[in-house]
C-alpha positions in Angstrom: 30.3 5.3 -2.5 27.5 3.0 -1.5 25.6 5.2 0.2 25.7 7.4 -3.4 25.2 4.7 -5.7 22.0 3.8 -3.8 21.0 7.6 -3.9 21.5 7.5 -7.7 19.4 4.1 -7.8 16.5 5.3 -5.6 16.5 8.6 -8.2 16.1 6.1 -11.1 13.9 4.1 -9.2 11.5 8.0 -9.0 12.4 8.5 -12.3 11.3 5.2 -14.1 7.9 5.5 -12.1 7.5 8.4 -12.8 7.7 8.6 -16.8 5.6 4.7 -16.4 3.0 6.9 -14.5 2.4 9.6 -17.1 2.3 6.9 -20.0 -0.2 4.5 -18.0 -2.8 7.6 -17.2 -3.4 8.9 -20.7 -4.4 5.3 -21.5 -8.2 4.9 -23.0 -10.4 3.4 -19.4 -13.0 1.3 -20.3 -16.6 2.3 -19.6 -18.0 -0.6 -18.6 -17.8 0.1 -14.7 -18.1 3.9 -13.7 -14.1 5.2 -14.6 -12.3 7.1 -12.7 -11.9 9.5 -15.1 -15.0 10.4 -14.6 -15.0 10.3 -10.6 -11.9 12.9 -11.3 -14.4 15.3 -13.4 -16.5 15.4 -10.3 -14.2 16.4 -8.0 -11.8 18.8 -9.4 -10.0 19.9 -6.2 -8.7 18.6 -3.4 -9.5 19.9 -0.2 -7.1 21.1 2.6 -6.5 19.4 6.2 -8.4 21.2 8.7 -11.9 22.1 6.3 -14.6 20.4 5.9 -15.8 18.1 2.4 -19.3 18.3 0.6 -20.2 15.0 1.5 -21.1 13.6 -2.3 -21.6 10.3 -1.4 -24.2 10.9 1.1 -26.3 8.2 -0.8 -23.9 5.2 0.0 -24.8 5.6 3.9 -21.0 5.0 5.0 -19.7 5.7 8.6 -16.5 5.8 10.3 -13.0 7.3 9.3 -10.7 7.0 7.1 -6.8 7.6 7.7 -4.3 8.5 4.9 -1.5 10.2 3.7 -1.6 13.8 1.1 0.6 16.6 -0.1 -0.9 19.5 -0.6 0.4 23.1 -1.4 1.5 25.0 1.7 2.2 28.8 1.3 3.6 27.6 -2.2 5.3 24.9 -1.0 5.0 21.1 -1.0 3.9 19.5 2.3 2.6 15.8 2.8 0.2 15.3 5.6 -1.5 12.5 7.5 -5.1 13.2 8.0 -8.2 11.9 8.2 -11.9 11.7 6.8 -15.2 11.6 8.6 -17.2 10.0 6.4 -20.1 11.0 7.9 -19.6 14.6 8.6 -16.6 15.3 6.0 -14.6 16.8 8.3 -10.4 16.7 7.3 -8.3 16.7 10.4 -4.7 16.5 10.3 -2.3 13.7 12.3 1.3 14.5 11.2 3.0 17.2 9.1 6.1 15.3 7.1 8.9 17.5 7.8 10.7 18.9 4.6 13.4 16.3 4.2 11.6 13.4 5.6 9.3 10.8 3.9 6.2 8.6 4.3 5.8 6.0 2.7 3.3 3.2 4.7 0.9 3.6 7.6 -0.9 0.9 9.3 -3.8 2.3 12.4 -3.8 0.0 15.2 -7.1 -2.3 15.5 -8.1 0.1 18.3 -8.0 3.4 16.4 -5.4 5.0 18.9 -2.0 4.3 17.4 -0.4 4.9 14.2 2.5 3.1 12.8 4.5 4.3 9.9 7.5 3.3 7.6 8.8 6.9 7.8 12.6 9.1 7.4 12.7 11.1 9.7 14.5 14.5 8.9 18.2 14.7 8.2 19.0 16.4 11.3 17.8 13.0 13.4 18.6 10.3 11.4 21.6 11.1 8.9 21.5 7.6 7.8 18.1 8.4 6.4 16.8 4.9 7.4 13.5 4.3 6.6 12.1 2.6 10.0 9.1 2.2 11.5 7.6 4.5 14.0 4.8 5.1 16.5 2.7 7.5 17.2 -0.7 8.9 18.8 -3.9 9.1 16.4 -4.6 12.4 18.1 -1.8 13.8 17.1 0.0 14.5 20.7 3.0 13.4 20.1 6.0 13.3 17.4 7.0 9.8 16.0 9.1 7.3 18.2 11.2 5.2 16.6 9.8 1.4 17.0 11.7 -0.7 15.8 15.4 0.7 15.5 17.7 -0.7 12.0 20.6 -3.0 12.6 22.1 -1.0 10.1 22.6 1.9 7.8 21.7 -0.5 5.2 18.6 -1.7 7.0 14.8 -0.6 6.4 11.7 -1.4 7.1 8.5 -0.4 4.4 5.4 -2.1 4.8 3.9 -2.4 7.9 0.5 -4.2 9.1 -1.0 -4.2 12.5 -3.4 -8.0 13.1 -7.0 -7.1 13.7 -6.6 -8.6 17.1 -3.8 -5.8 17.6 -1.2 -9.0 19.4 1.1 -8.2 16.2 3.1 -5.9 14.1 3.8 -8.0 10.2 6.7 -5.3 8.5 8.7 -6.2 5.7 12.4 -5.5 5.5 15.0 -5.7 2.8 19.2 -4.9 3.4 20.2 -3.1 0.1 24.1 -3.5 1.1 23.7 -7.5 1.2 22.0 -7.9 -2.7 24.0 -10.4 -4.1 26.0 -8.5 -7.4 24.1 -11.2 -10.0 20.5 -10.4 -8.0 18.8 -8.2 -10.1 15.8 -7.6 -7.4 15.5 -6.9 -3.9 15.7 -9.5 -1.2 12.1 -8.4 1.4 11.2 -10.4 3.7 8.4 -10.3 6.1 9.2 -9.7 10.1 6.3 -10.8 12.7 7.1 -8.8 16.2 4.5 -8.9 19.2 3.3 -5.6 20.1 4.6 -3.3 22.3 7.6 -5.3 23.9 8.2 -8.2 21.5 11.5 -9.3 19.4 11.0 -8.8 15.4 11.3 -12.6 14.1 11.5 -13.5 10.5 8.7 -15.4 9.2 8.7 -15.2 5.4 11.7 -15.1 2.9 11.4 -13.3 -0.4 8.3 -12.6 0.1 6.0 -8.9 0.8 2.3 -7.2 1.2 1.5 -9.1 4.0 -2.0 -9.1 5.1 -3.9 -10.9 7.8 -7.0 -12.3 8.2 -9.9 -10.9 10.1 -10.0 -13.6 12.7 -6.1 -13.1 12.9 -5.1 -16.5 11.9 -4.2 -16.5 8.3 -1.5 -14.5 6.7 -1.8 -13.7 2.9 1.3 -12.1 0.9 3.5 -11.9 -2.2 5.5 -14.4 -2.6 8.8 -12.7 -5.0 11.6 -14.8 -6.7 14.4 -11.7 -6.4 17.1 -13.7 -9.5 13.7 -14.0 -11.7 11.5 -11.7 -10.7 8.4 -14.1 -10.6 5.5 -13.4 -7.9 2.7 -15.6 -6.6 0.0 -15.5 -4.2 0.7 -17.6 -1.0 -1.7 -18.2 2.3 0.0 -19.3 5.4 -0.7 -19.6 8.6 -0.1 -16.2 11.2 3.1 -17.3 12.1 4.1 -18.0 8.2 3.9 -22.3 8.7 2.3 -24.1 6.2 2.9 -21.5 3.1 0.8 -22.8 0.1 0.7 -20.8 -3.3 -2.8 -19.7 -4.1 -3.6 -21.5 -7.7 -4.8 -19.4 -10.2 -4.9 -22.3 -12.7 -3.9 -21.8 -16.8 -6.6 -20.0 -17.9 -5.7 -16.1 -16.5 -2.3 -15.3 -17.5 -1.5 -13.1 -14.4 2.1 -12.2 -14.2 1.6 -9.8 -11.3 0.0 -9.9 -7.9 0.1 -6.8 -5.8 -1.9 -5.4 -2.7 -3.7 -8.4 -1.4 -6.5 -8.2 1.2 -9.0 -10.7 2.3 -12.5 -10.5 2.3 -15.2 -9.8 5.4 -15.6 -13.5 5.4 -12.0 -14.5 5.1 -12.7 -16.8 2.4 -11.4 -14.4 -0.4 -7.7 -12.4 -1.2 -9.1 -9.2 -3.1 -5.8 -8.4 -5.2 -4.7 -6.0 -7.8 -2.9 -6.9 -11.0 -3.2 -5.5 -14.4 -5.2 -7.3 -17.2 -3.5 -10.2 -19.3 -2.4 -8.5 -22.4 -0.9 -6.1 -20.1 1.2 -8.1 -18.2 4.6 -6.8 -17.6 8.2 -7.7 -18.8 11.1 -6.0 -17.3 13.4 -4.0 -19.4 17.4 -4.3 -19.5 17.0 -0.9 -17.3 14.2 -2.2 -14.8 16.9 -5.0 -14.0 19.5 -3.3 -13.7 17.9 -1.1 -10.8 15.5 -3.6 -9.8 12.3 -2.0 -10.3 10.0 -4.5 -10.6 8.0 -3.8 -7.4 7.9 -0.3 -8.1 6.7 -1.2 -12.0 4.6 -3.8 -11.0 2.5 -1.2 -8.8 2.9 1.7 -11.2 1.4 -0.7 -14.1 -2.7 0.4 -14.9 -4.3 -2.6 -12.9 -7.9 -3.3 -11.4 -9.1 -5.2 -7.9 -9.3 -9.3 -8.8 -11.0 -11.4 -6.3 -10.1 -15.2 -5.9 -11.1 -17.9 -3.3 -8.7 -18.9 -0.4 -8.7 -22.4 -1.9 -7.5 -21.3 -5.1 -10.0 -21.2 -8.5 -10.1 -18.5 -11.2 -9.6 -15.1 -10.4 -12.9 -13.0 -10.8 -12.4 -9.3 -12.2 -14.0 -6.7 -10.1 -13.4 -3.6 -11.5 -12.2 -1.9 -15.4 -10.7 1.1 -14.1 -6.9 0.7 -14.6 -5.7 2.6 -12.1 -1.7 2.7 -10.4 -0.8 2.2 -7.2 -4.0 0.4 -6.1 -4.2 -0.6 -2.2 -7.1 -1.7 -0.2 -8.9 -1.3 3.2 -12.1 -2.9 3.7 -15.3 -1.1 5.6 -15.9 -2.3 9.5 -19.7 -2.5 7.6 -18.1 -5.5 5.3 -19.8 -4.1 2.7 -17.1 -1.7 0.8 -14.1 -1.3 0.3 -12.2 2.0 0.1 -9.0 2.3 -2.4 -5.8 4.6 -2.6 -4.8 4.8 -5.9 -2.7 7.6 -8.2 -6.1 8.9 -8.9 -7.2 9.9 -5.9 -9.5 7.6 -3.0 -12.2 6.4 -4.0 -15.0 3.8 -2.5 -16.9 0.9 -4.2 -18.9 -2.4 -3.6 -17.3 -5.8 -2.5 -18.3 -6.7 -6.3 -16.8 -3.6 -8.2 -19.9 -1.8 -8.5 -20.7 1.7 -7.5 -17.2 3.4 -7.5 -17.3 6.6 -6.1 -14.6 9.3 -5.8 -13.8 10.3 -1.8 -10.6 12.5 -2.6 -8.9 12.9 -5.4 -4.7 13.2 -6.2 -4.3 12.5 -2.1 -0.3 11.6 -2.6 0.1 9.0 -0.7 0.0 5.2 -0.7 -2.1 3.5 1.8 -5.4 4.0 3.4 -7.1 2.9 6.4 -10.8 2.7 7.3 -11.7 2.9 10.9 -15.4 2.9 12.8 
């Protein structure tokens, strides 16, 4: 009966996102920084894994690779693939198929560039439980995924995953659905530290997820969520998640939602998303019933925010108001790459010069590699 109610739940959870998503895109974008609307105009099909992209953002001089997730139509069906990007050469090469029943949700490439970890279901036939766990496997595509880090449970999963630039450790987040207090109205996450390959998961955050770590490795930034009222903040700890302290906004930006955060080249900023002001969000009797606040809260039109370490007022980067925003900065420290429901697209450490990469990719994370 569980196991049912939760399927029921996670279809309300698709659901809900789904109708906020088709509201939120028909929404006017402002023109003051190049829209995405636009970007979409100029790029009106996606390409498939295994061809090679007109390379329309020659002028921007980037390098490297970048690794993400995509469905695309295969022989009329449905498939989601993990591929990747030259930047320089615009050649698509795929990683992983997703088999039919299975799911991808968060991939993380190792500092290296030789290892790929995702929060993945694997099909039914290997794991009936349908745990979502993480998983390892070549960048080259050699090997099927091996199960990492296995759950205690059926109850059990593991979602967001993040490697440390210096590649010692994994930071995962994990939530027990089974153990939700009845009066909790949102999920209980918290974030796991676990040294990598051989290490033992430890936990190192409560009610907390997103976490993100600095470039020199010692500074952990995350989202900090109160599951009985739903509040989040901003909080900077050290790697090991001692010495948490909120990141003050002040008064005078009335952000109810955090989401996504990264630092900057310099490790002096957290780039965030959120959504502007008057758009902050308010659950509904049906958002708490299910608990959909993190899925709302990322589905809500938002843009990239920037705010010092130290705290001070946030500075908005970008009027796009795009969903499902998440960021990877450029090895040139100069740019910043974003997945969003609109496709992935590239801009300046300031906002400026957005330029579409790929549109409609499908998936929810990106990585850029050298």
């Amino acid at each position: 009966m569980i196991r049912k109610n939760f399927c029921l739940v996670v279809y309300l959870l698709i659901a809900v996102s789904l109708i906020g998503c088709s509201v939120d895109l028909s929404q006017p974008v402002p023109t003051a920084v190049s829209p995405i609307a636009t970007l979409n105009d100029a790029t009106p099909s996606s390409p498939s894994s295994g061809s090679t992209r007109p390379v329309t953002w020659a002028n921007l001089n980037l390098t490297g690779r970048l690794v993400y997730s995509r469905a695309s139509s295969d022989n009329d069906a449905s498939v989601v693939n993990v591929e990747t990007l030259d930047l320089v050469t615009g050649e698509i090469n795929k990683i992983f198929t997703v088999p039919d029943d299975g799911g991808i949700y968060y991939s993380s490439v190792s500092p290296d560039g030789k290892q790929l970890v995702i929060s993945y279901v694997p099909p039914t036939a290997t794991n009936p439980a349908r745990n979502q766990a993480l998983y390892v496997l070549p960048m080259d595509g050699s090997a099927p995924p091996k199960l990492l880090v296995t759950p205690p449970t059926d109850y059990d999963q593991y979602i967001q995953v993040e490697w440390s630039p210096d590649g010692k450790y994994l930071y995962f987040v994990h939530n027990n659905y089974k153990t939700q207090p009845a009066d909790q109205i949102y999920p209980t996450y918290e974030i796991f530290r676990m040294a990598y390959p051989d290490g033992q998961p430890e936990q190192i955050v409560e009610h907390a997820f997103w976490p993100r770590i600095s470039p020199d490795s010692s500074k952990l930034v995350y989202v900090s969520l109160d599951p009985v009222a739903g509040t989040s903040e901003l909080f900077l700890a050290n790697a090991d998640g001692t010495n948490p302290q909120v990141v003050n906004m002040g008064s005078s930006q009335n952000i109810g939602i955090k989401d996504t955060p990264v630092f900057s080249p310099d490790g002096q900023s957290i780039i965030f998303s959120a959504p502007s002001p008057e758009q902050s969000y308010q659950p509904n009797w049906l958002d708490k019933l299910i608990g959909v606040q993190i899925v709302k809260a990322h589905s809500i039109p938002s843009d990239w925010w920037s705010v010092p370490v130290t705290g001070g007022k946030p500075k908005r980067l970008t009027q796009i108001q795009s969903t499902n925003l998440y960021g990877s900065i450029a090895p040139d420290r100069k740019h910043l790459v974003s997945f969003s429901m609109q496709g992935l697209f590239v801009m300046d450490l300031d906002g400026s010069n957005l330029t579409s990469l790929i549109p409609d990719p499908g998936g929810s994370t990106v990585n850029w590699l050298p």
